[in-house]
Backbone as a chain_set.jsonl record, in Angstrom:
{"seq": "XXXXXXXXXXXXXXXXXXXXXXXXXXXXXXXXXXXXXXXXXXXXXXXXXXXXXXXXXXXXXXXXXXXXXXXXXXXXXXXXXXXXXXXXXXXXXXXXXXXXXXXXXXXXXXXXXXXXXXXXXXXXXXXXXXXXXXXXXXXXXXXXXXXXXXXXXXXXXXXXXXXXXXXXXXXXXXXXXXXXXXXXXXXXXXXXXXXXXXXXXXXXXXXXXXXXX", "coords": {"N": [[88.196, -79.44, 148.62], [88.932, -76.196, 149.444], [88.697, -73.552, 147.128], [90.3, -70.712, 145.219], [88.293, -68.793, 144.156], [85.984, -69.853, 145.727], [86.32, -68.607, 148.434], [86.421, -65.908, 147.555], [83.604, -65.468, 147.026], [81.067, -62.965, 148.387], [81.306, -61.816, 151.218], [82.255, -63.232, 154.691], [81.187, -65.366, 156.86], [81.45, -68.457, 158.046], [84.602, -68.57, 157.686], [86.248, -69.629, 156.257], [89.544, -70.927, 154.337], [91.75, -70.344, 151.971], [92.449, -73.238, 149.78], [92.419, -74.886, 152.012], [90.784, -78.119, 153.234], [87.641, -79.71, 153.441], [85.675, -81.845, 154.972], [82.454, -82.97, 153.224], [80.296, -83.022, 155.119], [80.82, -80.717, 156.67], [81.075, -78.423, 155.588], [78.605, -78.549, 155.122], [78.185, -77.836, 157.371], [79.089, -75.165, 157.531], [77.419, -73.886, 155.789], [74.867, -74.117, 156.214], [74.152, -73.489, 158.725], [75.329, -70.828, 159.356], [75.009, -69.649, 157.445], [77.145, -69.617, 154.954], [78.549, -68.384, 151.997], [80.934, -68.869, 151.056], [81.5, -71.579, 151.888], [79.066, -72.531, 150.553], [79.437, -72.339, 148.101], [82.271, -73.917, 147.433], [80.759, -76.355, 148.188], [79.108, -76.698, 145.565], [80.945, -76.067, 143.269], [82.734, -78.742, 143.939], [80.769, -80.394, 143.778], [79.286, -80.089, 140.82], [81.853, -80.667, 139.675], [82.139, -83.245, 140.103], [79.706, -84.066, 138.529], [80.779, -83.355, 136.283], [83.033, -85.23, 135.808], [81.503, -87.542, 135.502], [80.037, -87.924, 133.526], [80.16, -87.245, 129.914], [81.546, -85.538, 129.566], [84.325, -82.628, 128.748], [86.062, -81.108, 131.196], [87.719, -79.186, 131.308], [86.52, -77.51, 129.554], [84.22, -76.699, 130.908], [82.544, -75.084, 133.188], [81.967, -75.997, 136.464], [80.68, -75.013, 138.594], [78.357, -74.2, 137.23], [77.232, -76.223, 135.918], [76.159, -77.178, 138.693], [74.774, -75.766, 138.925], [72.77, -76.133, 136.994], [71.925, -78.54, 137.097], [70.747, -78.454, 139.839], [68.325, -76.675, 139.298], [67.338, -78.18, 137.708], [66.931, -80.399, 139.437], [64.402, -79.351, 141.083], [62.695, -79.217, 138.888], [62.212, -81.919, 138.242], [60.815, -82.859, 140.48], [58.417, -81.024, 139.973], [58.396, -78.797, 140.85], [57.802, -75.9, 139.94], [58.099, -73.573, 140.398], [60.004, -72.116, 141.198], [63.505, -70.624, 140.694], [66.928, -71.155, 140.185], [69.921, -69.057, 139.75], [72.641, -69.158, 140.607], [74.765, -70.654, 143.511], [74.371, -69.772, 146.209], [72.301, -67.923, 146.011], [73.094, -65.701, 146.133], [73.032, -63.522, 143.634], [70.58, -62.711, 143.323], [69.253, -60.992, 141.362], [67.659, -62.574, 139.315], [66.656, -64.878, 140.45], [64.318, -66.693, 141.863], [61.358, -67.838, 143.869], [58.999, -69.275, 145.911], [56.752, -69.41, 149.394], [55.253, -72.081, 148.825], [56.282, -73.639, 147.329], [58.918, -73.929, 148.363], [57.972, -74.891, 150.921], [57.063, -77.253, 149.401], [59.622, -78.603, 149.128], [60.911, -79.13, 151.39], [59.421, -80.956, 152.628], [59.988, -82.892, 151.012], [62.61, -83.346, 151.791], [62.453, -84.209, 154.07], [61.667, -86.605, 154.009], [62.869, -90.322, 154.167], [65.763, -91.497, 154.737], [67.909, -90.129, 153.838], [68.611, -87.543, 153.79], [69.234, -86.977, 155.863], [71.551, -85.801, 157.252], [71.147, -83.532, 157.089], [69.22, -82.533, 158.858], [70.382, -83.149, 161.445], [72.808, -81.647, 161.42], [71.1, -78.906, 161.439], [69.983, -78.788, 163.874], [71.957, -78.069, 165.343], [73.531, -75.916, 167.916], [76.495, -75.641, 168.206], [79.183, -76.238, 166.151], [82.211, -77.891, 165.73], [84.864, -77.765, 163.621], [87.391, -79.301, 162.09], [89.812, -79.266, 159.402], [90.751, -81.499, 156.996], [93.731, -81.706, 156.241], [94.941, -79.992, 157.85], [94.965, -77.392, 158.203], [93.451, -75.48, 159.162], [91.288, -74.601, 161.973], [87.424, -74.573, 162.956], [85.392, -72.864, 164.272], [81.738, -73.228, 164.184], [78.584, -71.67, 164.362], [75.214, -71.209, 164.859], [72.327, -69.556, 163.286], [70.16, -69.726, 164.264], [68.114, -68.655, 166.335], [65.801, -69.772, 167.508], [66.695, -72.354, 168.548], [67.381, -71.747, 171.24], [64.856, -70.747, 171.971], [62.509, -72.682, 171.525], [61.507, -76.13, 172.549], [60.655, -77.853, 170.669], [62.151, -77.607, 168.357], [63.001, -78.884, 164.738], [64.614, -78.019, 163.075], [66.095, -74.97, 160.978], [66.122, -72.575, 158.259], [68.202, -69.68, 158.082], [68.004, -66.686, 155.717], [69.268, -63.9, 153.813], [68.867, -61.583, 151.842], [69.741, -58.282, 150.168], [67.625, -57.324, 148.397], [65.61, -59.56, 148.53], [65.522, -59.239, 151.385], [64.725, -60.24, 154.556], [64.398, -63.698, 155.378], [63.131, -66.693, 156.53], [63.074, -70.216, 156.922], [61.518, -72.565, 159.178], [60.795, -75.418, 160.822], [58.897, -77.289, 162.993], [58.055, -79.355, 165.239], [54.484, -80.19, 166.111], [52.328, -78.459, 168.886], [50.767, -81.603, 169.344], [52.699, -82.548, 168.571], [52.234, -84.924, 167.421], [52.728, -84.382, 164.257], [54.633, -82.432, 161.62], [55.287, -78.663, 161.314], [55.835, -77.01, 158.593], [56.959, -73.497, 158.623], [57.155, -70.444, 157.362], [59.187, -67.288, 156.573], [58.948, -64.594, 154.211], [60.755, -62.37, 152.548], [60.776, -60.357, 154.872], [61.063, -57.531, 157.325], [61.217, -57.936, 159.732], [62.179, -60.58, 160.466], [63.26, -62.637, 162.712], [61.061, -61.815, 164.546], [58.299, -61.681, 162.874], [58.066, -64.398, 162.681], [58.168, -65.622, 165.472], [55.584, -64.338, 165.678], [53.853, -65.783, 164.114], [54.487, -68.567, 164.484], [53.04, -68.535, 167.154], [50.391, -67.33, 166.527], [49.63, -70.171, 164.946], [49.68, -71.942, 166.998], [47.701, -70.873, 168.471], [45.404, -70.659, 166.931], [44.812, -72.957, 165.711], [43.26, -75.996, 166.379], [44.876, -78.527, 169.092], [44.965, -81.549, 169.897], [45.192, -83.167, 172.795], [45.551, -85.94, 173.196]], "CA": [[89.179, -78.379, 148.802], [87.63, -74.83, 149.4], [89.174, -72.953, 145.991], [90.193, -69.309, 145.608], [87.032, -68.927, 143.604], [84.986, -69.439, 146.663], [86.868, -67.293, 149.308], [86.721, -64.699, 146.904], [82.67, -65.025, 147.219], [80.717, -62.059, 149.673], [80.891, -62.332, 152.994], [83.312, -63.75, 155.46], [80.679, -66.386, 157.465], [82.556, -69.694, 157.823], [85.712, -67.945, 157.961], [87.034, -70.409, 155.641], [90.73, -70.848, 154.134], [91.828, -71.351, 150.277], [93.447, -74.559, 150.218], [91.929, -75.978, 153.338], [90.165, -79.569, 152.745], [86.5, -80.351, 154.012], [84.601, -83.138, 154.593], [81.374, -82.597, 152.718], [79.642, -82.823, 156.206], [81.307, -79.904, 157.613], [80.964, -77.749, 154.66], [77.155, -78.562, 154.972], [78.072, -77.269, 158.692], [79.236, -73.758, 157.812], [76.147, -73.526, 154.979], [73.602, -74.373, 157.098], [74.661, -72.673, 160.329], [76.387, -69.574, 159.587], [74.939, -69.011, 155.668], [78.514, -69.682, 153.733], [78.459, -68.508, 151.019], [81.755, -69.833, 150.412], [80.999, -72.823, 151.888], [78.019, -72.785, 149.639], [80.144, -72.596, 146.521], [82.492, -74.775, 147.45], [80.064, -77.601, 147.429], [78.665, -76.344, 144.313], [82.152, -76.482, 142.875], [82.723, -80.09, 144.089], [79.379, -81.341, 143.098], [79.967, -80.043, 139.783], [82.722, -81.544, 139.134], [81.747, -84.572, 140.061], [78.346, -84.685, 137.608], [81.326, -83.626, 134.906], [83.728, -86.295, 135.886], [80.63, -89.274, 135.646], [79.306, -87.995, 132.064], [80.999, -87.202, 128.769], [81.83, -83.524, 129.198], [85.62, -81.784, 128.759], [86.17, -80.738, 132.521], [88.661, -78.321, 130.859], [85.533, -76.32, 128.733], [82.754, -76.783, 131.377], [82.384, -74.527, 134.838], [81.335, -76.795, 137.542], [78.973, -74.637, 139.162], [77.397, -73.81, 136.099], [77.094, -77.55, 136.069], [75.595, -78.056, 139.636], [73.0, -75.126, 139.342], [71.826, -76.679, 136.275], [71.364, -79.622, 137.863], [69.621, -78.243, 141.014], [67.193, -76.422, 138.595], [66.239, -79.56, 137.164], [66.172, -81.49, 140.267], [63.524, -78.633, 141.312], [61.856, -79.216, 137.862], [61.616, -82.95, 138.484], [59.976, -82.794, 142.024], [57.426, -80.057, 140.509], [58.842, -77.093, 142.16], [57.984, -75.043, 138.972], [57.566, -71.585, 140.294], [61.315, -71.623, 141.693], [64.84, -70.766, 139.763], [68.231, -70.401, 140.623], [71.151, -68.887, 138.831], [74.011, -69.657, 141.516], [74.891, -71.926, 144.523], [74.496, -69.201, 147.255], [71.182, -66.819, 146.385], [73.758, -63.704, 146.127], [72.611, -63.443, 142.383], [68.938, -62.842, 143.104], [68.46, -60.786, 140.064], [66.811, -63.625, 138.307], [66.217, -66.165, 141.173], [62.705, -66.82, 142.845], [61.341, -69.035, 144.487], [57.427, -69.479, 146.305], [56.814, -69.982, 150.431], [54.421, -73.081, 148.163], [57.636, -74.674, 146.361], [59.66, -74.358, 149.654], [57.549, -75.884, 151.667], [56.766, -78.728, 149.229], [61.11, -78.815, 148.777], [61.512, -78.812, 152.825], [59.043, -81.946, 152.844], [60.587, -83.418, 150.383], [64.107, -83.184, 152.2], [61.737, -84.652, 155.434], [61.332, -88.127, 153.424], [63.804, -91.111, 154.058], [67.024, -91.375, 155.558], [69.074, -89.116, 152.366], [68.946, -86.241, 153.719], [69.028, -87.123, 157.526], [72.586, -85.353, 157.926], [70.854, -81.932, 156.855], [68.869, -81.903, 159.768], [71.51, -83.179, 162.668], [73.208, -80.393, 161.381], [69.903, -77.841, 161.6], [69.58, -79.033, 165.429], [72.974, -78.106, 166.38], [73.718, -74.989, 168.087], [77.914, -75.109, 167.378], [79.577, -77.233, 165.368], [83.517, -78.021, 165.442], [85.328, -78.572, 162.291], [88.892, -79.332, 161.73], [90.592, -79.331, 157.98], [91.65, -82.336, 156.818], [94.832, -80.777, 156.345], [95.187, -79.604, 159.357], [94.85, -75.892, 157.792], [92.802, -74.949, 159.794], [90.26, -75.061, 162.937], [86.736, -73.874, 162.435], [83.896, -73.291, 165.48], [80.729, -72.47, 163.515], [77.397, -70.984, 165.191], [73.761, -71.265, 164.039], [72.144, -68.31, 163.064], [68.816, -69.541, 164.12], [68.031, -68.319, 167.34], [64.948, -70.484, 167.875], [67.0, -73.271, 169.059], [67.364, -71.792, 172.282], [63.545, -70.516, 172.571], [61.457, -73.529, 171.53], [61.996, -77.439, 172.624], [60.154, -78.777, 169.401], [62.927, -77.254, 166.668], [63.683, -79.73, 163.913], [65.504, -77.015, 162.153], [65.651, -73.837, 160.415], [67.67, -71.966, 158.02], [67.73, -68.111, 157.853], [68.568, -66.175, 154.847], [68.958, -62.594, 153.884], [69.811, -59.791, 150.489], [68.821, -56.372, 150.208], [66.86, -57.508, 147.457], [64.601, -60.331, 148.816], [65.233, -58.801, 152.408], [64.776, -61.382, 155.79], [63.797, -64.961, 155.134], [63.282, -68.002, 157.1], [62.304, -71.338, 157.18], [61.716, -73.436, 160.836], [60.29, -76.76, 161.015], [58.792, -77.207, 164.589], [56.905, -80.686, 165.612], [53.157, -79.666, 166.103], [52.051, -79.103, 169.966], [50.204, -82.669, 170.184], [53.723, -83.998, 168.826], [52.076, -86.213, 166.191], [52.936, -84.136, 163.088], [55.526, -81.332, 161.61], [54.327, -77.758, 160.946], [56.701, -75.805, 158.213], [57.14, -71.975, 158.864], [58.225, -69.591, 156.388], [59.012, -65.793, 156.729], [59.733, -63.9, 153.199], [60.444, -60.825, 152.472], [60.713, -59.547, 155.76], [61.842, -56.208, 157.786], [61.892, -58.276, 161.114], [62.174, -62.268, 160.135], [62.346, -63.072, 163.891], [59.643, -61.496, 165.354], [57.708, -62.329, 162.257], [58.164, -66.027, 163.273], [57.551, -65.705, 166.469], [53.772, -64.307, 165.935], [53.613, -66.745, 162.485], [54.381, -69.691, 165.582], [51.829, -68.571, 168.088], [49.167, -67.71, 166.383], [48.917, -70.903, 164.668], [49.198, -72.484, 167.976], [46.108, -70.796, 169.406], [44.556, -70.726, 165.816], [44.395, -74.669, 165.906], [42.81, -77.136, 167.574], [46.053, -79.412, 168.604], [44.527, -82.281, 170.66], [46.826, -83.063, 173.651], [46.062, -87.168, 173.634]], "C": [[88.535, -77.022, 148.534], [89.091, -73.924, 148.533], [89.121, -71.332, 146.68], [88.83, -68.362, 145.524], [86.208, -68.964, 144.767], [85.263, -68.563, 147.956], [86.764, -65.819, 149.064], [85.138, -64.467, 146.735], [82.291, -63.778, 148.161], [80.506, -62.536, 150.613], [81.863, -63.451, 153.235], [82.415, -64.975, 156.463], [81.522, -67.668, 156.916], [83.934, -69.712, 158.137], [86.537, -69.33, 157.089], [88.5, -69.964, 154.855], [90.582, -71.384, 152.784], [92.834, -72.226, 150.854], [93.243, -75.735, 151.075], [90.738, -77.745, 152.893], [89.055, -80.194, 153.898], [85.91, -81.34, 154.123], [83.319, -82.185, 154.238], [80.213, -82.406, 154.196], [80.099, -81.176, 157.008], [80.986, -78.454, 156.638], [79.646, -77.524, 154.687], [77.172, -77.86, 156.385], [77.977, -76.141, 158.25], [77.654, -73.336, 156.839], [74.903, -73.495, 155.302], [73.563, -73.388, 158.215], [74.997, -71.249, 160.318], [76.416, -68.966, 158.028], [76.34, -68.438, 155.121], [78.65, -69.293, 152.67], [79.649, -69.097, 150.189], [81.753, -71.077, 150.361], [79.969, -73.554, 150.78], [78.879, -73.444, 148.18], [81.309, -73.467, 146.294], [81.708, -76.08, 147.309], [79.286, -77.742, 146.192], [79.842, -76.614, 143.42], [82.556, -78.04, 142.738], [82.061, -81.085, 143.677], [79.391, -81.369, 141.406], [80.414, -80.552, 139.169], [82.593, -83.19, 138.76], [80.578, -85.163, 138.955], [79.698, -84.325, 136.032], [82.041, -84.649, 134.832], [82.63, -87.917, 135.487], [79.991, -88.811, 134.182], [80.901, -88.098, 130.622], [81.333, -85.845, 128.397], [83.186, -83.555, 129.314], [85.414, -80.996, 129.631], [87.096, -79.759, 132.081], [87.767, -76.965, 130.058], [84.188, -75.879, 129.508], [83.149, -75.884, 132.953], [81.444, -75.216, 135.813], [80.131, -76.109, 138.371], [78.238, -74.049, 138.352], [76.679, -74.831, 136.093], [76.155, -77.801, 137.38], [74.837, -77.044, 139.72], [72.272, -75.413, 138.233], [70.944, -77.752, 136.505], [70.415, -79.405, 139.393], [68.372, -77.498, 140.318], [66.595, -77.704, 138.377], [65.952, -80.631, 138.51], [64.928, -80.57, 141.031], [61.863, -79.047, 140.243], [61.157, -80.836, 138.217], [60.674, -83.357, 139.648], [58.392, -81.846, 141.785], [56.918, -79.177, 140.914], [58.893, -76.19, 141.061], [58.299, -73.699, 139.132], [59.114, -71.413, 141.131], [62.365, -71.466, 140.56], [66.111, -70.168, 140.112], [69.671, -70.162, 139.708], [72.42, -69.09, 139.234], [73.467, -70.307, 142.843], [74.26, -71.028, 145.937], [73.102, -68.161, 147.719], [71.762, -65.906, 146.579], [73.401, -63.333, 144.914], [71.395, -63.862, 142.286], [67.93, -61.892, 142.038], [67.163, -61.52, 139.794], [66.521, -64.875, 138.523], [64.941, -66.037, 141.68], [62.798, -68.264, 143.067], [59.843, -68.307, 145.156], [57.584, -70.351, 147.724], [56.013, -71.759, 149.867], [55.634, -74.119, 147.785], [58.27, -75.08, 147.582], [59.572, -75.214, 150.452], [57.39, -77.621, 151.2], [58.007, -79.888, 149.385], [61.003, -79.741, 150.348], [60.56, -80.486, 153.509], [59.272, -83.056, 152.128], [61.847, -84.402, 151.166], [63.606, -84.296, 153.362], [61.972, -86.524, 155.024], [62.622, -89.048, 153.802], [64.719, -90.266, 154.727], [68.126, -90.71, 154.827], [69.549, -88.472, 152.549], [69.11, -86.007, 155.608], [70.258, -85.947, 157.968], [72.558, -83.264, 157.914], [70.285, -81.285, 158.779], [69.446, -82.64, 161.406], [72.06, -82.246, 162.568], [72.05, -78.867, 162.071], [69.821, -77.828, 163.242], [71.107, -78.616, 166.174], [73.261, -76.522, 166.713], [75.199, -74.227, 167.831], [78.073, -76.176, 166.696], [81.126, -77.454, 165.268], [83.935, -78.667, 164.381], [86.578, -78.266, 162.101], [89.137, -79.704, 160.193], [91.189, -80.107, 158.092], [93.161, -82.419, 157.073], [95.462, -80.246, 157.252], [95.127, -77.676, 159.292], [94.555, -75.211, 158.672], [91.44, -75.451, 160.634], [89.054, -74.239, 162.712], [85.277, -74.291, 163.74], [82.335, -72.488, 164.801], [79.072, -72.679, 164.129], [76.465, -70.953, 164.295], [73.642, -69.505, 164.108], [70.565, -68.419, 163.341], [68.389, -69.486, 165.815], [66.685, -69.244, 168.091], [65.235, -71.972, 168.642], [66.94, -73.439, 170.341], [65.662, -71.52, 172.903], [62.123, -71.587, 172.571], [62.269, -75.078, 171.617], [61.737, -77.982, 171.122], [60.95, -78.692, 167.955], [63.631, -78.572, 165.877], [64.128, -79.279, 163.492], [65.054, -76.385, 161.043], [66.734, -73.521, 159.733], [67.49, -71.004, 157.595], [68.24, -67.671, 156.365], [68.341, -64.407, 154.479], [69.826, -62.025, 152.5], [69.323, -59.238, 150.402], [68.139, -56.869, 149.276], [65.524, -58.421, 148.057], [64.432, -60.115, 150.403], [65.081, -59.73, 153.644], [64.093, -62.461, 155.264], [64.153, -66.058, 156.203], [62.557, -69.555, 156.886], [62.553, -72.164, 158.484], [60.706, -74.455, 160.424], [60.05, -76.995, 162.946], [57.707, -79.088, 164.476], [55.691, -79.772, 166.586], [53.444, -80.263, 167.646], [52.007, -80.28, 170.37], [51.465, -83.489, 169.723], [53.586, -85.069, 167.792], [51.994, -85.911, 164.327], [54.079, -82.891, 163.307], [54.588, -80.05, 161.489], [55.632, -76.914, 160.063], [56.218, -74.265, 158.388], [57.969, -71.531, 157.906], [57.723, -68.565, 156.105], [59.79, -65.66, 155.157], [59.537, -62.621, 153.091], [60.225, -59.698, 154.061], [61.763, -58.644, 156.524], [62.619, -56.967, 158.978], [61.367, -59.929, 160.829], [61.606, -62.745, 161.676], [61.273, -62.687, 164.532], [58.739, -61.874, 164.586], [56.768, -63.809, 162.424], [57.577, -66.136, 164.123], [55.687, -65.353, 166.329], [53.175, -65.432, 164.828], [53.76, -68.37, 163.518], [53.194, -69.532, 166.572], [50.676, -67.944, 167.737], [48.886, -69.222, 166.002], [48.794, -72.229, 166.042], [48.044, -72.1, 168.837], [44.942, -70.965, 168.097], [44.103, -72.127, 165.281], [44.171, -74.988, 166.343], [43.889, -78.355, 167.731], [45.775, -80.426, 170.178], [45.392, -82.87, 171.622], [46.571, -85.202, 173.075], [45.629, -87.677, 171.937]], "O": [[87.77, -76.779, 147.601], [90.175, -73.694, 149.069], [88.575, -70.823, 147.658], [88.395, -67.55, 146.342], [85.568, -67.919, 144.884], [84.364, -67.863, 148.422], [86.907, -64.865, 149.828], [84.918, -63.334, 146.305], [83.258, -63.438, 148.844], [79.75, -63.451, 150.939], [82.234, -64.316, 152.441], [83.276, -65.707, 156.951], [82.053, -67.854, 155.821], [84.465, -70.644, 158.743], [87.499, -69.863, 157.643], [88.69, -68.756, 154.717], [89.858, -72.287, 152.365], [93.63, -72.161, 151.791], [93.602, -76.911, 151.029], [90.021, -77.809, 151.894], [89.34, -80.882, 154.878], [85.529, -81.823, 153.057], [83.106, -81.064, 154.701], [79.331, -81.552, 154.108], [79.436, -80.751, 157.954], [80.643, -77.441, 157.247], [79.274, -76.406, 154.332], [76.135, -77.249, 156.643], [76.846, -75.673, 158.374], [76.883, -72.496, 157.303], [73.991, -72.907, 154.721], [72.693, -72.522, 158.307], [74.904, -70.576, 161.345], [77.243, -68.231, 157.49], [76.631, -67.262, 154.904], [79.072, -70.251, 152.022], [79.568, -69.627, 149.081], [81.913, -71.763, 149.352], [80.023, -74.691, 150.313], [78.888, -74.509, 147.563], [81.511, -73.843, 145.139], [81.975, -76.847, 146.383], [78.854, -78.836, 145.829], [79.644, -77.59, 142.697], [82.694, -78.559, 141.63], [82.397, -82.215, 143.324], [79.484, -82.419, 140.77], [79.933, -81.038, 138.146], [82.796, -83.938, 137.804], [80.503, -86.336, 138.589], [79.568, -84.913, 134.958], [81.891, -85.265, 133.777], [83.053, -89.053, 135.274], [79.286, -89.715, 133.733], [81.982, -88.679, 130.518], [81.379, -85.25, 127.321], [83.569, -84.502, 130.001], [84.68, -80.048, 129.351], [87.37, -79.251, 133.168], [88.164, -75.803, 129.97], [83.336, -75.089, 129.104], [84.09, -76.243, 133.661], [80.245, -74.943, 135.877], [79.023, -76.551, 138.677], [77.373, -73.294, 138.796], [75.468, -74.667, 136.238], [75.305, -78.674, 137.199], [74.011, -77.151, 140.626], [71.098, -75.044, 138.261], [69.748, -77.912, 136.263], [69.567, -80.184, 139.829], [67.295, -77.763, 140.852], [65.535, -78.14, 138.826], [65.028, -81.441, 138.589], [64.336, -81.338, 141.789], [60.671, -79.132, 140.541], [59.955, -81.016, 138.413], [59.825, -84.238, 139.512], [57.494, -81.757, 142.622], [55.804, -78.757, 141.231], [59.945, -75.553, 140.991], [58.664, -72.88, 138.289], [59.219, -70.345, 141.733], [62.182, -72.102, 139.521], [66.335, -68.971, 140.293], [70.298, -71.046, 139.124], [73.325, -69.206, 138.407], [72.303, -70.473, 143.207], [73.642, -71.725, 146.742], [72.78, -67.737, 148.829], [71.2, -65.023, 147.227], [73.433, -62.112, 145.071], [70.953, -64.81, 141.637], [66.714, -61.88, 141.849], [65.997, -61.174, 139.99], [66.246, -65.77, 137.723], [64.612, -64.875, 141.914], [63.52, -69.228, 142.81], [59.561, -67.12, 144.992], [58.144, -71.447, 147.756], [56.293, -72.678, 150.637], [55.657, -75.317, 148.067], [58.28, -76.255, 147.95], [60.388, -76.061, 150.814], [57.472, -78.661, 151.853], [57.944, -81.1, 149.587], [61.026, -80.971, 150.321], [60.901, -81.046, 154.551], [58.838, -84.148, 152.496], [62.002, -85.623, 151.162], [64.36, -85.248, 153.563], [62.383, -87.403, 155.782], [63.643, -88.365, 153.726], [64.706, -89.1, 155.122], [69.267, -90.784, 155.283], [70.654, -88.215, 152.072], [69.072, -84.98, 156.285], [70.01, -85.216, 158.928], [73.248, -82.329, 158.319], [70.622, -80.358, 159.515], [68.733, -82.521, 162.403], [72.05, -81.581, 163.604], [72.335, -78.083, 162.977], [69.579, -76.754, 163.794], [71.335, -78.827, 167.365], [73.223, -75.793, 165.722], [75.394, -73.061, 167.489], [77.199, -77.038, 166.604], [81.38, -76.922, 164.187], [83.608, -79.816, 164.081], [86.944, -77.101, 161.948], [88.442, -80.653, 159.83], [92.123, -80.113, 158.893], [93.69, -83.089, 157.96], [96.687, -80.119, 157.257], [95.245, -76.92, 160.257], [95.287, -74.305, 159.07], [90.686, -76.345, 160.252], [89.315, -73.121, 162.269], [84.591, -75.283, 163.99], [82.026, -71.316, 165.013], [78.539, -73.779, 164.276], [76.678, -70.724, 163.105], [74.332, -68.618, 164.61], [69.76, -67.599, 162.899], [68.433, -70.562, 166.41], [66.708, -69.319, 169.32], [64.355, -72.632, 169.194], [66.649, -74.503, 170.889], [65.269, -71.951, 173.987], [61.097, -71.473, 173.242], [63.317, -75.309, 171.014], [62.655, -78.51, 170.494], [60.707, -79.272, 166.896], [64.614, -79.165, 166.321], [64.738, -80.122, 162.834], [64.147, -76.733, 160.288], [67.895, -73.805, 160.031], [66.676, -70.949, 156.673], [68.985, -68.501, 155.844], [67.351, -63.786, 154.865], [71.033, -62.058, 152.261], [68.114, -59.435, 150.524], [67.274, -56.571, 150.1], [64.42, -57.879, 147.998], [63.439, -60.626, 150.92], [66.147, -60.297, 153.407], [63.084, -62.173, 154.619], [65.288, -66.244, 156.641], [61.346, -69.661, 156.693], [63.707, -72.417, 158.83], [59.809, -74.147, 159.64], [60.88, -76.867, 163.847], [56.922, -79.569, 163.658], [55.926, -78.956, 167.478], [54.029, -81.282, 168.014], [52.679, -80.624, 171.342], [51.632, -84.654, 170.086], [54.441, -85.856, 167.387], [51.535, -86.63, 163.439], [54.441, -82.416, 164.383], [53.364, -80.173, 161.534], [56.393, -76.217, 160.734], [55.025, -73.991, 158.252], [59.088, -71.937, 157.593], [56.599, -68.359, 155.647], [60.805, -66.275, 154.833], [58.576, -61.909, 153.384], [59.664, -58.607, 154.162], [62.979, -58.828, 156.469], [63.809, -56.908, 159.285], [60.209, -60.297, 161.022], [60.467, -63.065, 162.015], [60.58, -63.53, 165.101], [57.942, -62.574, 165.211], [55.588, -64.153, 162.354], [56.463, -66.654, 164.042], [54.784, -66.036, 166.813], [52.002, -65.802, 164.879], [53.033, -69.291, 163.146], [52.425, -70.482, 166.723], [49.806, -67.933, 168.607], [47.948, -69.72, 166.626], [48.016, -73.183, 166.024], [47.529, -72.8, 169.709], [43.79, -71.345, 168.301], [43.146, -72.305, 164.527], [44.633, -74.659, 167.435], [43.965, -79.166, 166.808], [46.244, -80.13, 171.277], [46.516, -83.112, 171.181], [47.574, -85.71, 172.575], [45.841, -88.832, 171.565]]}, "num_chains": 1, "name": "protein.A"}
């Protein structure tokens, strides 16, 4: 259920409703696609809850997404991903967040492994996405934000991000020319993300040797 609490985040992407009732798949739609931040915090909220509901905490003294960015710190910490840290669900409170194109990439191959995380990147590959509210609340047509879908065949998916503070970011996943490996991409800190990309994609396709057979 997407709370007032997250409607009341920045930014209108998602165009979500208080009250309205997501499947966790669809929620991963607007967050992925169309950088939610409500969306975001809604599943931060939900997740939350859920790690207080399965321990021995008072769900009455504890803030759930206090709860699920503690827990995404540490699942960062356990993987290795030292040089990252996040203080909320969304990266709008980049004060005192970082993060390393090094960590990302190791995260983003991480995510690559097994069938866990498969529904991240069906999502990443889709250009719209239709999502109806349980509830019937409301109808919701949500648009990528990664424009590479339409310019390269090989996109396994990307997901943009942007605050005046850390400024254009991306990450794209492309399958390598010969086809028989991935290649992560990642723009930070930039004025112009896409164009970035674009020369950060073709050089390393002339800057490699990528054997056709």
């Amino acid at each position: 259920t997407v709370s007032r609490n997250a409607i009341q985040n920045e930014g209108a992407s998602g165009n979500l409703r208080e009250g309205e009732i997501l499947t966790i798949y669809n929620l991963l739609g607007a967050a992925l696609m169309e950088s939610s931040n409500d969306a975001a915090y809604a599943l931060a909220e939900y997740t939350g809850q859920k790690i207080i509901n399965s321990g021995d905490m008072k769900a009455s003294t504890i803030n759930p997404i206090r709860v699920f960015v503690k827990a995404m710190n540490q699942k960062f910490n356990n993987l290795g991903l030292t040089q990252s840290y996040f203080t909320d669900s969304s990266g709008l409170e980049d004060a005192n967040s970082f993060s390393t194109a090094a960590d990302l990439s190791k995260f983003i191959k991480y995510l690559r492994e097994g069938s866990t995380y498969a529904p991240i990147w069906q999502i990443a590959q889709l250009k719209k996405m239709h999502a109806v509210a349980e509830n019937g609340l409301a109808n919701h047509e949500f648009t990528s934000t990664n424009p590479f879908l339409d310019e390269f065949n090989n996109v396994i998916g990307g997901k943009t991000g942007y605050t005046s503070r850390s400024l254009g970011n991306m990450i794209l996943v492309l399958k390598s020319p010969d086809e028989k490996s991935e290649v992560v991409y990642i723009i930070l800190g930039s004025l112009d993300r896409f164009a970035d990309m674009r020369k950060l994609v073709k050089w390393s396709e002339t800057a490699w040797r990528w054997p056709s057979q």
